[in-house]
N, C-alpha and C positions, 0 to 999 in steps of 0.2 A: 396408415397415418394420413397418406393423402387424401384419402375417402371420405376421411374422419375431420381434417382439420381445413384441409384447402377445398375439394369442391363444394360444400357449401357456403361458401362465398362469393360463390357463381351468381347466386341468384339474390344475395343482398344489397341494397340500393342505398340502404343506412350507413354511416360512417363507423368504419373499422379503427382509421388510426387518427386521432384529431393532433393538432400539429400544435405547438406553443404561440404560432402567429395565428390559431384560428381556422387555418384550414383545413381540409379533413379530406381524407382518400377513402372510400366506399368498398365495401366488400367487394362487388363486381368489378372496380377498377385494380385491386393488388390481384384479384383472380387473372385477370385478362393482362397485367404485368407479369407475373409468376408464368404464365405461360408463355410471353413472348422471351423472359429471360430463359428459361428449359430450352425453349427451341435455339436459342443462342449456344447454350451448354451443347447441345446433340450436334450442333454448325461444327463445335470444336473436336466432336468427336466423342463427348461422353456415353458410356454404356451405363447399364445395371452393374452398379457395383466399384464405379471408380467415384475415385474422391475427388471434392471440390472443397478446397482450400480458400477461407477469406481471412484476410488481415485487413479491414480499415474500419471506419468510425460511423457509427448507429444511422441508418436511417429508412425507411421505407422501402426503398430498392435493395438493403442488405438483408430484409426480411424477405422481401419477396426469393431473394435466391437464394435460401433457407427452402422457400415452403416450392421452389422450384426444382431444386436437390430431392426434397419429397418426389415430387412431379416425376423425375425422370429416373429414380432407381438408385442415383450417389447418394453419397456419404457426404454430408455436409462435416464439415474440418475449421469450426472457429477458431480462429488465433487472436490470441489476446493483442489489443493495440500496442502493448508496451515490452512487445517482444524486438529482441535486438534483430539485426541482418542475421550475426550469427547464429543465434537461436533460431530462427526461420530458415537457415539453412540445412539447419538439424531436422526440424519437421517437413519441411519438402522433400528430402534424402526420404528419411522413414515411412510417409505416408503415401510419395510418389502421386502426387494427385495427377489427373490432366489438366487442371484448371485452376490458376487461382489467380484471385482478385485481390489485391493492393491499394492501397494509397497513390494516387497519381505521384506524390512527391517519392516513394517510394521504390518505381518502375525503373529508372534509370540502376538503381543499385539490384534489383533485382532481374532485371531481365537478362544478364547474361551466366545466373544458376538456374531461370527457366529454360532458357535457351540450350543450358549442358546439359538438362535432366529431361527435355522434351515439356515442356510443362508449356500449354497457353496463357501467357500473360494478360489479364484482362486489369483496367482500373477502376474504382469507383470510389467519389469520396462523400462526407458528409450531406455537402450540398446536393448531392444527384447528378452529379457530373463527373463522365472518363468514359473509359472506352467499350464499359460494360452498358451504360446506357445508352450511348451512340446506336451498335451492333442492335441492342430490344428495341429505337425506336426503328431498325428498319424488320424487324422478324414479324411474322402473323402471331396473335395473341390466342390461335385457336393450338390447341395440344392435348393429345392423347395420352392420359396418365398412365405408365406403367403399371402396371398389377404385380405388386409386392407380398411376400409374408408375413405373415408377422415375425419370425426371426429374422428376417433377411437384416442385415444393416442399417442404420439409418444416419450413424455420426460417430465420429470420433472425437473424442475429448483427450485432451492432455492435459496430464497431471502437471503441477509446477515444478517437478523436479530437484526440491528442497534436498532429498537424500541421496541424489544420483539423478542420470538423464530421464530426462520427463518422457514416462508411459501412457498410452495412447489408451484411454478406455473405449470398447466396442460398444455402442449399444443398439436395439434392433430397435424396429417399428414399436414391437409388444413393449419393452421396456418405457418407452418414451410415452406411449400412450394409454398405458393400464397404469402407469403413476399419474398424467392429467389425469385421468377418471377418478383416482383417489384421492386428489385433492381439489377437485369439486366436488365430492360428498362429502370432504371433509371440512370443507372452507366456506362451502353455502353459494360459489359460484355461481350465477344465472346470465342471460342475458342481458336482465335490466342493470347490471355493473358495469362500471365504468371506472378502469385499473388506471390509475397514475404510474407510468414505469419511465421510471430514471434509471433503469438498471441499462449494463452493458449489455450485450447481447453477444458476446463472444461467450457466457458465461452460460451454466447451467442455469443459475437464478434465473438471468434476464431473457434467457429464449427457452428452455424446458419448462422450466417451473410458471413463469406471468405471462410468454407467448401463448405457448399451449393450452393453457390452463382458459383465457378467454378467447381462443379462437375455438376450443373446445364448446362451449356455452352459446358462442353468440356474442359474448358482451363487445366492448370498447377499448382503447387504451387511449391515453392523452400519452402521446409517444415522442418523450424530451428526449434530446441528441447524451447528455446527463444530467448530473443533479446540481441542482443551483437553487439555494435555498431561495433567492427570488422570486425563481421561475414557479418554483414548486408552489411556493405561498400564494402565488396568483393564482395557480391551477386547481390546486385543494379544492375547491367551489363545484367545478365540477367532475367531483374525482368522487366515487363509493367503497372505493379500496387502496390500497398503497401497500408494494412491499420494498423495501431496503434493506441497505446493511447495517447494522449500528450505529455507522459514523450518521447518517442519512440521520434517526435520530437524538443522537444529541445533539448535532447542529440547528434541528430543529427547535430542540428546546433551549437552545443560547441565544433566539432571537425572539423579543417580546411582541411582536406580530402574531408568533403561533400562541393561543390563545383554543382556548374551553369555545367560544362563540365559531370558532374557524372552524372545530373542527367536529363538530356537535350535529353535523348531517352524516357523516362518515361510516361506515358499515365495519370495517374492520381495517389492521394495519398489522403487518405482518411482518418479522425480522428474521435473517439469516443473513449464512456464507461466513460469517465469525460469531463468536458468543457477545452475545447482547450482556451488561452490565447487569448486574441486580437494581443497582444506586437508578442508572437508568430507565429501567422498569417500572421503580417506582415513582421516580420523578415526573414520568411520561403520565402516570395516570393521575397524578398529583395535579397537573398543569390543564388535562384535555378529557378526563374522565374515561380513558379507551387505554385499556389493559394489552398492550402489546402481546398478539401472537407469536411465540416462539417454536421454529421447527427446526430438523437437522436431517443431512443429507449430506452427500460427495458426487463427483466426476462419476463415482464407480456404481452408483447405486439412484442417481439421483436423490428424490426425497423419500425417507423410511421414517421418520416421525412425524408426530406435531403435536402441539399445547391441543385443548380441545375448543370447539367453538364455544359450546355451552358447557358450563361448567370454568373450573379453577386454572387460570393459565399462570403457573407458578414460574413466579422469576428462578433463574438458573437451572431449570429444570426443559428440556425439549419435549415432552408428552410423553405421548405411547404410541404404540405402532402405526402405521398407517392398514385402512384395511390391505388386507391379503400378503403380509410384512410382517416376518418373522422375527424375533430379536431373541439373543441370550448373550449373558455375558459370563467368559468363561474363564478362567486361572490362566497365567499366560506362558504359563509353561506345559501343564497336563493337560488342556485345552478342555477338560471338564467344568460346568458350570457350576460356577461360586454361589454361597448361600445368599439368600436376599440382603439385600444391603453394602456388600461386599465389591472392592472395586477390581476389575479384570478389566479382559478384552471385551469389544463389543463385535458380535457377529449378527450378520443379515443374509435372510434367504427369502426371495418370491419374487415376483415378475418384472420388479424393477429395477433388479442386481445383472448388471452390464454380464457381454457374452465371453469377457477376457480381456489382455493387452495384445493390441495391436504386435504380432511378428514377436510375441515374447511368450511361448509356451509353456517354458519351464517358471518363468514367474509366474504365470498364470496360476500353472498346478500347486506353486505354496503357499497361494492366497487363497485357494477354495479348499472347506476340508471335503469329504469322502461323502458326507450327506449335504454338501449342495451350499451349502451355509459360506458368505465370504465375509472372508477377516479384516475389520475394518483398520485397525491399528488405532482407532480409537477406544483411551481407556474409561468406561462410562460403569456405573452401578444405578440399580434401579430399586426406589423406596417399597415400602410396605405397601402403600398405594399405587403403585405401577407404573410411577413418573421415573422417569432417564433423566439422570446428569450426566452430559459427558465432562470427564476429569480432565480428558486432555489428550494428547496424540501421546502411546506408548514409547516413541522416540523423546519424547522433551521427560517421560519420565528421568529423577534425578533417584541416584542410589549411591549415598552419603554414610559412609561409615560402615555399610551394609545394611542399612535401612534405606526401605520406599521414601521419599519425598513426591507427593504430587502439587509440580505448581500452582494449580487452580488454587486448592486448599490455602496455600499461602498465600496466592495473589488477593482472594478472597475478603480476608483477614487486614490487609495491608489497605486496602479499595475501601473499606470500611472506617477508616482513618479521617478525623478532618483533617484538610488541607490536602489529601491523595486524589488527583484525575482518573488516576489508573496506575496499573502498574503491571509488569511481565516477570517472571522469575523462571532461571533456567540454572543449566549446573555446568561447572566450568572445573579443568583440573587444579585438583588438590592434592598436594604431596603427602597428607595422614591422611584425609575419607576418602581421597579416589576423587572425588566429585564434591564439589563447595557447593552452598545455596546462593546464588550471588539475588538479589533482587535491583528490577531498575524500574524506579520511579519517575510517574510525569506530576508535579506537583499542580495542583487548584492556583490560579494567578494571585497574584497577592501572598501565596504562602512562604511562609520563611522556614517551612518542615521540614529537621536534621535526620539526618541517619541516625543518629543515637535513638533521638524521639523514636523513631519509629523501633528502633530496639528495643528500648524500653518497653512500648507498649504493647508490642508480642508477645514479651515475656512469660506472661498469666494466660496467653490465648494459642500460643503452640509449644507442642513438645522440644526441647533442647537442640534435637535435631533435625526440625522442622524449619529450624529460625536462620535469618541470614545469616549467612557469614560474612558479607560483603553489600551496603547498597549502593545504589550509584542514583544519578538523577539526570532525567533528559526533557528534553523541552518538546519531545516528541517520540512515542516508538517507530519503528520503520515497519511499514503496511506494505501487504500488497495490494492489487488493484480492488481488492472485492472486501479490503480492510481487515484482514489477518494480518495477529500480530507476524511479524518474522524472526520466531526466537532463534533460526539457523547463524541471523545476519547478528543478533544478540551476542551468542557464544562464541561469534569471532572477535565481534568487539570489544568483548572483556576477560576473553580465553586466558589472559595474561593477569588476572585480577589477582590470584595468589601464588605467582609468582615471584620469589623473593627479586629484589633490584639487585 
C-alpha cells in the first residue's frame, strides 16, 4: 500500500490536495509531511502492527497520518467525530492503540483513559494545530518505509454498532488496494481528475474509496474540511468528479445555482453510504444531464458493486460486481441461492472482503460460510439483467402476520406519492401480527398530506399486508453522519404505536 499510494508522491511537484482558500500542498510536501509524522509515531514507540487511533476533524495533516500509519506498519483506527467520550472509551479498551490523536478540545477529558491504558495522547485539529504538528515540525521528514504484505493489516473500521457493541472490521494492504484498482477500471480514474471530496475521512467513502482511489492514479482532490453547498458550488469549476452521499445531492438540487451550465464540464458524480432516492436520480439528471453513479459497499468488504460507466445506471439498482467480486444471493435460512429475481441474503467473496473482527472469533466464524463467501445481512435480489437492488438490512426486515414485509418495497411506493420527501418504514410490536408496519413520513413543504391519503392510495399498489398499519410524520428522519436512515432510533420512537392506552 505504501509503495502503491504514498511513495509516489515523492517525486510530484504538482498539487495533490488544493484547499477551498486556493491553496494547494504538492505531492512532495504531504510525502515529506507523512514522513516526518511516521517518525513522530516510531518517537512514541509505534511497531509493525500496533494501532493508531484518530478522532478529529478533516484536514491535510489527518491524511498525511493515514498515509503515515501506511509508512510505519499500524493500523490506522478512524473514529467518527461524533463519537461520545464514552463510546471512545469503548474503542481505545478494544483496539488498545499506542497512539491516538484527538481534538485539542477533547485532551483534557481524554488524557486521563490514555494515561490508565498507556495510550500516547497526541492533538490535532482542523486548522493544523496541536501537539501532533508541533512534535512533525521538529522530526526529519526523511523515513524508511517498512515492507509490509499484502495481508498484513492495514486499518480497522468499526461497525456502528446499531445491533450490539460496535465490531472492529480487519482489513489488510490487499483489501484496501485491489478495491482502489477496481475502481479505477471501473470509474475511468486517471491523473488528469480532479475529485471534489467533501467527504469525512473517518469513513470508508471519504479515505478508501476518494483518497485511495486518486492517490492511486495521480489525480487531485479539491480537499473541503465538509460539505457546504456554497463552498461546493464555487468549487464544481474546477472539480472532473464528485462523490457523496444522498443528502450532498438533493441539497444540491434545492439550490437554483446548480444548474445544467455548472455542471456540463464534469466527468462523472458518484453516490453512496445510504440508498440514493429513485425521485432523486431522476431529478439529478433532469436538472444537469449526468446520470448519477450508484455503487454499494460496507466497513466489511469496502466496495463490491457499481452502476457501470458506459452503459444503463438504473436508479434503485447498485450494478453488478466489481471485477474479481463475487456475489450471490441466498435463502436466509438454507443459505442456498434463490432463483433469479428472488429476494435473500446477499453474500461477497474476493480480495476486498476484510480479514475478520477485531478479537471477536467466534463472530467472525458465523459470518463467513465454509467457501470463503461473507454474509452481508443485506437483503438484495438481482434482475434478469444482472443489476442488484439491495432491499434492505435482514434486521429491519418486518414479518407481520407471518408474512415477509420488505420496507424498501413500501418505502418505494409511499416516496412516489405527491407531497412525500421521503419516508422510512420499520415494524414495531403488534398484539395479533407480532409485528405492525408502522410508516414515518417527511412531507414536501407546503404539503398538507394525511395519513389516510396516503392509505388510500396504497390500497391498489400493495398487498393487504404490505400496507401500514400506523403513519406518522416527521419534519425530518434521524441520520447518521454518512446519512443513513436510523430505523433502530425509529422503532424506539414508535415502539409504543399499537399499544393500547
Amino acid at each position: 500500500m505504501a509503495d502503491a499510494l504514498v511513495s509516489p508522491l515523492e517525486l510530484r511537484g504538482d498539487a495533490v490536495l488544493i484547499r477551498p482558500d486556493g491553496s494547494e500542498m504538492s505531492g512532495g510536501a504531504l510525502h515529506r509531511l507523512s514522513g516526518r509524522i511516521a517518525n513522530v509515531l516510531t518517537e512514541a514507540g509505534v511497531q509493525p502492527g500496533d494501532r493508531v487511533a484518530m478522532q478529529t476533524e478533516k484536514s491535510a495533516e489527518a491524511l498525511a497520518l493515514y498515509l503515515a500509519c501506511l509508512r510505519t506498519g499500524a493500523l490506522f483506527l478512524p473514529l467518527n467525530t461524533a463519537y461520545t467520550t464514552a463510546e471512545l472509551n469503548y474503542f481505545l479498551g478494544d483496539a488498545e492503540p499506542r497512539v491516538a490523536v484527538c481534538a485539542p478540545a477533547a485532551e483534557a477529558t481524554l488524557r486521563p483513559v490514555a494515561e490508565a491504558m498507556g495510550i500516547t495522547l497526541l492533538t490535532l485539529d482542523g486548522a493544523a494545530t496541536g501537539t501532533l504538528v508541533e512534535r512533525a515540525a521538529e522530526a526529519p521528514e526523511e523515513f524508511t518505509t517498512v515492507a509490509r504484505r499484502s495481508d498484513d493489516l492495514a486499518a480497522i473500521l468499526y461497525t456502528s454498532g446499531t445491533t450490539g457493541r460496535s465490531k472492529g472490521a480487519m482489513l489488510s494492504h490487499e483489501n484496501l488496494l485491489s478495491n482502489a484498482d477496481a475502481l479505477v477500471e471501473t470509474w475511468r480514474f486517471s491523473a488528469a481528475d480532479t475529485l471534489l471530496h467533501a467527504l469525512p475521512i473517518f469513513h470508508a467513502h471519504g479515505l478508501f474509496v476518494a483518497t485511495n482511489v486518486l492517490l492511486r492514479v495521480g489525480g487531485r482532490m479539491i480537499f473541503l474540511p465538509k460539505f457546504d453547498v456554497d463552498t461546493v458550488l464555487a468549487q464544481l469549476p474546477r472539480a472532473t468528479a464528485m462523490m457523496g452521499v444522498p443528502t450532498f445531492f438533493s441539497r444540491l438540487l434545492g439550490d437554483v445555482r446548480f444548474t445544467r451550465e455548472l455542471t456540463g464540464h464534469m466527468r462523472l458524480f458518484i453516490s453512496g453510504s445510504a440508498p440514493l432516492l429513485a425521485e432523486t436520480h431522476r431529478a439529478f439528471e433532469a436538472r444537469t444531464g449526468h446520470r448519477i453513479l450508484e455503487r454499494y459497499g460496507m466497513s466489511e468488504t469496502t466496495m463490491s458493486t457499481s452502476n457501470p460507466y458506459d452503459g444503463g445506471r438504473r436508479a434503485g439498482t447498485v450494478g453488478f460486481p466489481l471485477p474479481g467480486v463475487e456475489l450471490r444471493v441466498v435463502d436466509t435460512e438454507s443459505g442456498v441461492e434463490v432463483p433469479q429475481g428472488e429476494i435473500g441474503i446477499l453474500e461477497v467473496r474476493g480480495p476486498n472482503v476484510f480479514k475478520g473482527y477485531w478479537r471477536m472469533p467466534e463472530k467472525t466464524a458465523e459470518e463467513f460460510r465454509e467457501d470463503g463467501f461473507f454474509v452481508t445481512g443485506d437483503l438484495a435480489r438481482i434482475d434478469a439483467d444482472g443489476y442488484i437492488t439491495i432491499v434492505g438490512r435482514a434486521k429491519d426486515l418486518v414479518i407481520s402476520g407471518g408474512y415477509n414485509v420488505y420496507p424498501k418495497e413500501v418505502e418505494g411506493e409511499i416516496d412516489r406519492l405527491e407531497g412525500v420527501a421521503e419516508s422510512a418504514v420499520v415494524g414495531v410490536p403488534h398484539a395479533d401480527f407480532g409485528e405492525g408496519v408502522v410508516a414515518i413520513v417527511v412531507r414536501e413543504s407546503g404539503s398538507g398530506l394525511t395519513a389516510q391519503e396516503i392509505q388510500v392510495a396504497l390500497q391498489d399498489r400493495l398487498a393487504r399486508f404490505k400496507q401500514p398499519k400506523a403513519i406518522f410524520f416527521m419534519g425530518e428522519l434521524p441520520r447518521n453522519t454518512m446519512g443513513k436512515v436510523q430505523k433502530n432510533a425509529l422503532r424506539e420512537i414508535f415502539d409504543d404505536a399499537f399499544t393500547e392506552p
